[in-house]
N, C-alpha and C positions, 0 to 999 in steps of 0.2 A: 885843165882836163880837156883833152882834143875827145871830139862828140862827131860823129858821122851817122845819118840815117839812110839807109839801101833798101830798097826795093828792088829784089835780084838784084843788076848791076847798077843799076839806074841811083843814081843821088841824090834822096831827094833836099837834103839840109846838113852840112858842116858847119861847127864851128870851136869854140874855146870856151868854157865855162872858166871862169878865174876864182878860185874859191879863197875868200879873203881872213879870215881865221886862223891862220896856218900854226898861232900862237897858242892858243885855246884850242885844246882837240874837242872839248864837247860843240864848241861852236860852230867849231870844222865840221863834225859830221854832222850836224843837223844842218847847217849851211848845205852840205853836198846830198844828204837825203833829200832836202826841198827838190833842190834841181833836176835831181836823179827821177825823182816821183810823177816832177810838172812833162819830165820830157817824156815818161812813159804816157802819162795821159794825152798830153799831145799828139805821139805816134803812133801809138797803140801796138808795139812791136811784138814778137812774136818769137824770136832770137835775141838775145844778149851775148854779145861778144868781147872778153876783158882782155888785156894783156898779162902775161904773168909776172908777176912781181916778184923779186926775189929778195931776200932780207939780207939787210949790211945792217952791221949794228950801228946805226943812230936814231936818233930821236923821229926823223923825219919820215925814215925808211920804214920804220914801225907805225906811222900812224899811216901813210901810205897804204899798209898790209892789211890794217884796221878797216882802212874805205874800200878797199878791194872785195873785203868778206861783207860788208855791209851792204853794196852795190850787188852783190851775190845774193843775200841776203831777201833783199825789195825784190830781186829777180825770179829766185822763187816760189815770193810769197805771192807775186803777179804771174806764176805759173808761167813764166817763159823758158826756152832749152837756151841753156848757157856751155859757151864754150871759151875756152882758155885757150892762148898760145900766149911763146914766148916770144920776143923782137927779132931774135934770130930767125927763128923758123920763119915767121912772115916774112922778113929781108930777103929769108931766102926763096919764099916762093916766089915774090914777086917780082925780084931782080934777077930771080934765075942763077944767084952768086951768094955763096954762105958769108962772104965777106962783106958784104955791101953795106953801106952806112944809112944814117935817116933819111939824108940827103940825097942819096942814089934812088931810095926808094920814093922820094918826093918826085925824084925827075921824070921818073919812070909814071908812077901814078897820072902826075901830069902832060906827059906825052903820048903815052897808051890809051889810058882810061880816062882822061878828062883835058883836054885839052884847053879847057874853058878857066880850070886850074891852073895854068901856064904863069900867068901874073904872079900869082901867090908862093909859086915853087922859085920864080926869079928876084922876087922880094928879099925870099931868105936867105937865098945864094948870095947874094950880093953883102949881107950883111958880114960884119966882121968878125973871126972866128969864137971871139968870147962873147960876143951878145947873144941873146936868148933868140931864139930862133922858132917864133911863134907861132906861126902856120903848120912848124913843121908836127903839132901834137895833132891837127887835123887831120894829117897825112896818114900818119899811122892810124888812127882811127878808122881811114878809108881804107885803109891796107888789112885791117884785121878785118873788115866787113868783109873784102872782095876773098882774102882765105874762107871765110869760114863759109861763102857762097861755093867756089869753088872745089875745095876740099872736103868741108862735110855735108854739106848739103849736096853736092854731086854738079852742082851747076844749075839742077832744076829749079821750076817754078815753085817759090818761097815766099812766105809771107815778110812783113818788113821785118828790117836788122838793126838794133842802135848798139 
């Protein structure tokens, strides 16, 4: 689960939550409520930003959609404004291109907006096309913060966004 906290554009923390349960959906979502709860406390955000999920009929896809309403869920129980997009839409604000892959949007992130990210976007690149491509769930995480800074918050002065 790629995790980005923003303050306006400013970054203050990415990373990867890896949630180990994937077998046991109860243990999954209380595994992912801990996380989800310790990072609100920690941050004390102010915005919640999800990506939308969309349902393919399997097992995985469905408990996915599960932790989606559930992270929805702690969001509005902690009274934050929650906003949803889809991969595409963000690909496209960011890259400027409705076709752009994760990876375009990684390059981008990391050449534009954080140059400091540079390492981690040439990491993945480098990697072979079937390995899992780890950083790259961070990316999008930073990519649906700077949308939803950008697009619905107007660009202005914000309180933090996880």
């Amino acid at each position: 689960m790629g995790i980005a906290v923003l303050e306006n554009t400013n970054l203050i923390w990415r990373g990867i939550k890896a949630l180990k349960h994937r077998k046991i959906s109860h243990r999954f979502l209380k595994e992912a409520r801990k996380i989800i709860l310790e990072l609100f406390e920690d941050y004390e955000p102010y915005v919640l930003v999800l990506e939308k999920t969309f349902f393919v009929q399997s097992k995985r896809s469905s408990l996915l959609n599960v932790l989606t309403d559930e992270i929805k869920h702690l969001g509005k129980r902690k009274g934050l404004r929650i906003f949803e997009y889809a991969p595409t839409t963000v690909r496209k604000f960011i890259c400027q291109d409705g076709k752009a892959t994760k990876m375009e949007t990684a390059r981008i992130i990391a050449t534009r907006y954080y140059p400091w990210l540079y390492y981690d976007y040439a990491k993945e690149k480098g990697k072979a096309w079937f390995k899992e491509k780890y950083w790259l769930h961070a990316f999008d995480a930073i990519a649906l913060g700077l949308m939803c800074y950008y697009h619905d918050l107007d660009g202005k002065i914000a309180p933090r966004v996880t």
